[in-house]
C-alpha positions in Angstrom: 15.1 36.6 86.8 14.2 33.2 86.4 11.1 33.2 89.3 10.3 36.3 87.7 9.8 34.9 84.6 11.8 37.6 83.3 12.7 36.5 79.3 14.0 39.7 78.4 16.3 39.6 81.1 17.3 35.7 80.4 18.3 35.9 77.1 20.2 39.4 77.9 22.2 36.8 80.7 22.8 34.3 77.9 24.1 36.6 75.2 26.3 38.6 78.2 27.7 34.8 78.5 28.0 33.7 74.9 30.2 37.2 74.3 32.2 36.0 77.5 33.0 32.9 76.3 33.9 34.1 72.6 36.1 36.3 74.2 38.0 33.8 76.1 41.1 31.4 74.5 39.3 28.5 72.7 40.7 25.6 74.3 39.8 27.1 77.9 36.4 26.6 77.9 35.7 22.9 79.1 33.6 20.9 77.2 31.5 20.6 80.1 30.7 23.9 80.4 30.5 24.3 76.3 27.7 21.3 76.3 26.2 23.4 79.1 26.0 26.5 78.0 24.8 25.3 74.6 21.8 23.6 76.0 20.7 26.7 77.9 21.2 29.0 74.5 18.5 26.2 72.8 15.9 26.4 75.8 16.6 29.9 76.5 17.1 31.9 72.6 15.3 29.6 70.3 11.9 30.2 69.9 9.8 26.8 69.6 6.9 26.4 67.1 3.9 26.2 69.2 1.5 23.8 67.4 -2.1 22.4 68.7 -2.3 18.7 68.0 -4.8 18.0 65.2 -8.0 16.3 66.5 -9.6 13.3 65.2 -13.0 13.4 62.8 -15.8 12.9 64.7 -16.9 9.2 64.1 -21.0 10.2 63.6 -21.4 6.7 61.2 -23.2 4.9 64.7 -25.3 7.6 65.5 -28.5 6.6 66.7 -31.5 7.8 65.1 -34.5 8.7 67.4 
């Protein structure tokens, strides 16, 4: 899924492993695997702002005139 480029399918994987883990004794996870799976929720089920830098005036004061 992940050479696929399948997001659908990745965030189904994630949320199948978040309902594991909630369904599993609290102090059995690790905290290993807690920081883990954490960090892949963030990359994987947030959706990022996508913003396009902002791009500098045109300096046009030391234009030549012909």
């Amino acid at each position: 899924m992940h050479q696929a480029r399948d997001k659908a399918a990745m965030e189904k994987a994630v949320k199948d492993v978040k309902d594991f883990i909630h369904r599993l004794p609290s102090p059995s996870l690790a905290p290993e695997l807690q920081r883990d799976f954490h960090i892949a929720y963030e990359l994987v089920m947030v959706e990022k702002p996508v913003s396009k830098p902002e791009k500098p005036t045109l300096n046009t004061e030391d234009d030549l005139v012909y």
